[in-house]
N, C-alpha and C positions, 0 to 999 in steps of 0.2 A: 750747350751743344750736345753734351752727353742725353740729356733726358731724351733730345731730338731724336740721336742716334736707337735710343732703345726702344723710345714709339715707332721707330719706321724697321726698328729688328723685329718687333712684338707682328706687327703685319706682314713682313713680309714672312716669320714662320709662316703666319696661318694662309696666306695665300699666292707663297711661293710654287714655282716649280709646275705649272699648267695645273689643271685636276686630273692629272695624271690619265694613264686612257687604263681601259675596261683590263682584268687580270686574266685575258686569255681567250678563246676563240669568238668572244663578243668581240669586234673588231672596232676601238676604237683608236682613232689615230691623234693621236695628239690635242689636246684643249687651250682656250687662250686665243682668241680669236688673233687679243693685240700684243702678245708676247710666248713668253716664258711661263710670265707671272700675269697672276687676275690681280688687278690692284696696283700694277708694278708701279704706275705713277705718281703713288704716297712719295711726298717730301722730297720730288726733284723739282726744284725751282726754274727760272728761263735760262736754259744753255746747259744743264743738268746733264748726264750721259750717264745710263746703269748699264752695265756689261754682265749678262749671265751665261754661266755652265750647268744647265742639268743633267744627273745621271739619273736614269732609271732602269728596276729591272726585276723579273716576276719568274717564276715557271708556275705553267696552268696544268694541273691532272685532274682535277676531281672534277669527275662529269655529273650534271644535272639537266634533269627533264623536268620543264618548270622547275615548282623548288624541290622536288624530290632527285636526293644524289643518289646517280646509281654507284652503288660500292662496291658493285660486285668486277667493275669495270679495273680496278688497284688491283683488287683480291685475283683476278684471272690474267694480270698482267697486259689486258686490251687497251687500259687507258690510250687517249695521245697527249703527249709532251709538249707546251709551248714555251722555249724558252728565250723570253725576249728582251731583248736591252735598246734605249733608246736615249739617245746623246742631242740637246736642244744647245743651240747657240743663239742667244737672242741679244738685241740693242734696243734699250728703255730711252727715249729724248726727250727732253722736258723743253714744248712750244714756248710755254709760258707757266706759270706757276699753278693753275688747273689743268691746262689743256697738255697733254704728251699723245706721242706717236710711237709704234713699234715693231719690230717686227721679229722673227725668228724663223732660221735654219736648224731642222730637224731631222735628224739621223737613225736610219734605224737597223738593228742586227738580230736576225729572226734565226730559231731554229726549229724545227718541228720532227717528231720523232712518232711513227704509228706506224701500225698493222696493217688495219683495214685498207690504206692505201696503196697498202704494196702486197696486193695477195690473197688480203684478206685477215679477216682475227679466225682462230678455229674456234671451236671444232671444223668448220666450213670452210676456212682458207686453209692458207700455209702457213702463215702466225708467223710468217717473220718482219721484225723491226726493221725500220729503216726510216732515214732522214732525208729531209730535203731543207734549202736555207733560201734564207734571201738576205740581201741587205743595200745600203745605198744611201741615195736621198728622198725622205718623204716630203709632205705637201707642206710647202711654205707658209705662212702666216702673216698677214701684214695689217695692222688695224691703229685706230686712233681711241682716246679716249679723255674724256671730261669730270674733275670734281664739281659737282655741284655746289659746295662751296668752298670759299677758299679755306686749305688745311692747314697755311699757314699761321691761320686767327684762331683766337680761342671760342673752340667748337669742342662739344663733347659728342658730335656725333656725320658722319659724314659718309657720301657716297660717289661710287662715281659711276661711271656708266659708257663702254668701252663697246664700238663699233668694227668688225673686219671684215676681211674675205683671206678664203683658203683657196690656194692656187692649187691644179692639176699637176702638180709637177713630179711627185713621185710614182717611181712606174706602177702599174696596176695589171700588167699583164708576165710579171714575172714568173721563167718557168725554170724547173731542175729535172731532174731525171730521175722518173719512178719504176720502181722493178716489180719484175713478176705480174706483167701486164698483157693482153690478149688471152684468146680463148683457152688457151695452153696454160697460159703464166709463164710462160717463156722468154717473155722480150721484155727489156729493158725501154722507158718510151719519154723523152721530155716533152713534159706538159705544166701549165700551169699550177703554181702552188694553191696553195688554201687561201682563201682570201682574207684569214685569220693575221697571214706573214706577208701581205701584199703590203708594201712598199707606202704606193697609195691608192684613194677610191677612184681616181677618172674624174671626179666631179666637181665645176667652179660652186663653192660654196660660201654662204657668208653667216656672219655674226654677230652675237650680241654678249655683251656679258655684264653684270653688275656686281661692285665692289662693296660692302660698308662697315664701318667699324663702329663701336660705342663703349666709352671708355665708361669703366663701373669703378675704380678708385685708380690712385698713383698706380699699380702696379696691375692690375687687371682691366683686359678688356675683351668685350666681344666682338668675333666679325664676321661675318657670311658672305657666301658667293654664290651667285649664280651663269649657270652657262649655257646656251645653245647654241647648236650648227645648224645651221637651214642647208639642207640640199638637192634640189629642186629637178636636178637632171634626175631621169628613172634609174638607167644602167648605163654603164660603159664601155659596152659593148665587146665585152671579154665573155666565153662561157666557162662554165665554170667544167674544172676537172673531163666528168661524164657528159658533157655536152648536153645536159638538159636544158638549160638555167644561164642566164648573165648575170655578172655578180651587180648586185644593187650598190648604188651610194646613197647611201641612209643619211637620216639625221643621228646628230649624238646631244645628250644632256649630259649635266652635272650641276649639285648643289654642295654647298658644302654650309656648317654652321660650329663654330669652334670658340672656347675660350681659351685667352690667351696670360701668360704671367711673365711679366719683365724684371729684372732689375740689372740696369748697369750694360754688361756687354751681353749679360745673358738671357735669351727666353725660353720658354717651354710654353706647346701648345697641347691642346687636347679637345678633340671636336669628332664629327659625324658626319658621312658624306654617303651619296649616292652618286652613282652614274652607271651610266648605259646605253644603250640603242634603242630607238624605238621601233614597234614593227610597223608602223604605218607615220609616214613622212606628214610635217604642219604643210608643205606645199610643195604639189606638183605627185605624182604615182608613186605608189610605193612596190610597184612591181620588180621582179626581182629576185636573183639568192642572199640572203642574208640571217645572219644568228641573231635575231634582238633579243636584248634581256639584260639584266640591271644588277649591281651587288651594290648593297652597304654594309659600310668599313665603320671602322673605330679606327679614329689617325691621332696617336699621338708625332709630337715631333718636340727637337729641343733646336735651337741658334747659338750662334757665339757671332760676336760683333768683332774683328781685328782690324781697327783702324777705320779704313773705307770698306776693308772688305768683309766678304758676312758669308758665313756655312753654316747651312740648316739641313737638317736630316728629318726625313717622316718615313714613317712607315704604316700606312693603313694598313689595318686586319682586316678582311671578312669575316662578319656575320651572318650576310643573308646574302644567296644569291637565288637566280632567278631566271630561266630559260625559256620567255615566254614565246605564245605563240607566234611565226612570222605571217607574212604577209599570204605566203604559198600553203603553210600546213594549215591556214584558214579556208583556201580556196578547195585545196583537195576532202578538208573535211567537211564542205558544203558539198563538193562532188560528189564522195565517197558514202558521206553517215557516219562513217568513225573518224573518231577522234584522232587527232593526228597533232603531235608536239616533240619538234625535232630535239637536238640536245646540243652541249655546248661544255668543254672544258672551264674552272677556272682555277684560282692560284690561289691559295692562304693569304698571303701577303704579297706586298709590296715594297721595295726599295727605293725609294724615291731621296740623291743626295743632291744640292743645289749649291754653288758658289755665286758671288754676285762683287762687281766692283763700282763702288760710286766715282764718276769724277766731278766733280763740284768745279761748278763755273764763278766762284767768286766766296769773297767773306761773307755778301749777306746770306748765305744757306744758312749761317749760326744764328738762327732764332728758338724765341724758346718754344717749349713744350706746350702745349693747349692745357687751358685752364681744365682742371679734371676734379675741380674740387664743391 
């Protein structure tokens, strides 16, 4: 049973805890179509029950236009602040010993901290700082999904392939109160936040994601994921702040590809991911406000096994990020002739902590380990 316990710790480092969303005003809400976890279904057998806790949490400063940061945005003190935390409550059930169901309650506490929206940055505004927040319940998750083969036999290689939809449920029209507003800058005026700290996008969305793993000896293996959100509605009919513009419900991706090292109760992972927004939607308009644009990270992370229960900690870094152009700075610079590529905060890292409890529906979960030899 131990070996079990450390092949289903080795996975669930590398594909615990959603694929985290974007580090900052790329607005990604939450990954995972069918949980918490991509993969969560490894080694729950029929009547199986996994209970997860995810904590996340990022602050975004450093601005980029495409890939060029502007720095001078820190150095002048204009940056804007996104500092966000995000609390996932999910239940993993195992149908049968391939097939499980899932779903997740996702929490979010946003705070955002700039200038330019209250006044202005100088030399041309007022330059003074100021915050607005959000927080609440974001967009649910509920999805099923399938091993393709059974994980319980001796396979040195398997995958699965997990189906949802993301319910509208978190608000998208959340608003606080911004100062130094009117011709004057005299009035105080509540309006909707940034759609960076919106709650959620407005939009019924659904899902797909794949899970797989491939064991390369007793103690190492590899696994990859992939993720998409289809979001099909254009806008939700919110405008955004200056009343141009409705804020868009984008699609979002994420891959991830990681090796992993076990032994006993302990793992450690280390892999490479991307994710982001796209600026033009696989179906339906991409019309719309929205920030697309993409970072990839370097994630290490370590696990510890206690009993049934399991804490793993990751932390992607950024490497690369990416502020491409959207849907509108393409339109206007078909209008215009110039070029036009709006910009976008993000964050160094990532905090990403996850708890997880098994309950085991019986003695047969004690089988052993897949042949790995």
């Amino acid at each position: 049973m131990k070996y079990v316990t450390a092949l289903f710790l080795c996975l669930f480092t590398a594909i615990s805890s959603d694929l985290i969303q974007a580090q900052g005003c790329v607005a990604i809400r939450g990954f995972s179509s069918c949980s918490g976890t991509m993969g969560s279904g490894f080694a729950l057998m029929q009547g199986d029950v996994l209970l997860g806790g995810n904590f996340r949490h990022f602050k975004s400063f450093r601005h980029f236009r495409g890939d060029h940061e502007e720095t001078h945005r820190v150095e002048e003190g204009t940056e804007v602040i996104n500092k966000s935390s995000f609390l996932d409550l999910s239940v993993n059930y195992g149908i049968s010993d391939r097939f499980y169901a899932n779903a997740t309650l996702p929490f979010v506490f946003h705070d955002r901290s700039s200038m330019y929206e209250h006044g202005g940055n100088p030399p041309n505004g007022l330059g003074e700082r100021h915050t607005t927040r959000s927080s609440g319940l974001s967009d649910i998750r509920l999805g099923v999904g399938y091993w393709l083969t059974d994980p319980m036999k001796h396979s040195k290689a398997n995958y699965s392939v997990g189906l949802g939809i993301k319910l509208p449920t978190g608000k998208y029209d959340y608003t606080d109160v911004f100062y130094n507003q009117g011709d004057e800058r005299n009035e105080d005026v509540e309006r909707v936040v940034d759609q960076s700290i919106q709650p959620g996008d407005g939009g019924m969305g659904f899902t797909i994601d794949i899970a797989g793993y491939h064991t390369l000896s007793e103690h190492l293996m590899l696994t990859n994921n992939f993720y998409y959100l289809f979001n099909p509605q254009e806008t939700n009919g919110v405008l955004t702040r200056n009343g141009r513009d409705e804020f868009s419900c984008p699609d979002q991706f994420a891959a991830r590809l990681g090796l992993n090292y076990f032994n006993k109760q302990f793992a450690a992972y280390f892999g490479g991911r991307v994710e982001g927004v796209p600026s033009s939607d696989l179906i339906g308009s991409s019309a719309g406000y929205r920030r697309p644009g993409y970072v990839i990270s370097a994630e290490p992370g370590v696990s510890y096994s206690l009993g049934n229960m399991i804490l793993s900690l990751n932390v992607p870094v950024a490497l690369y990020r990416n502020r491409i152009q959207s849907y509108s700075d393409k339109e206007r610079t078909a209008e215009t002739g110039q070029y036009r590529n709006g910009d976008a905060a993000f964050a160094n890292y990532l905090l990403n902590f996850n708890v997880s409890y098994r309950i085991s529906s019986g003695p047969k979960a004690a089988i052993t380990m897949p042949d790995v030899h």
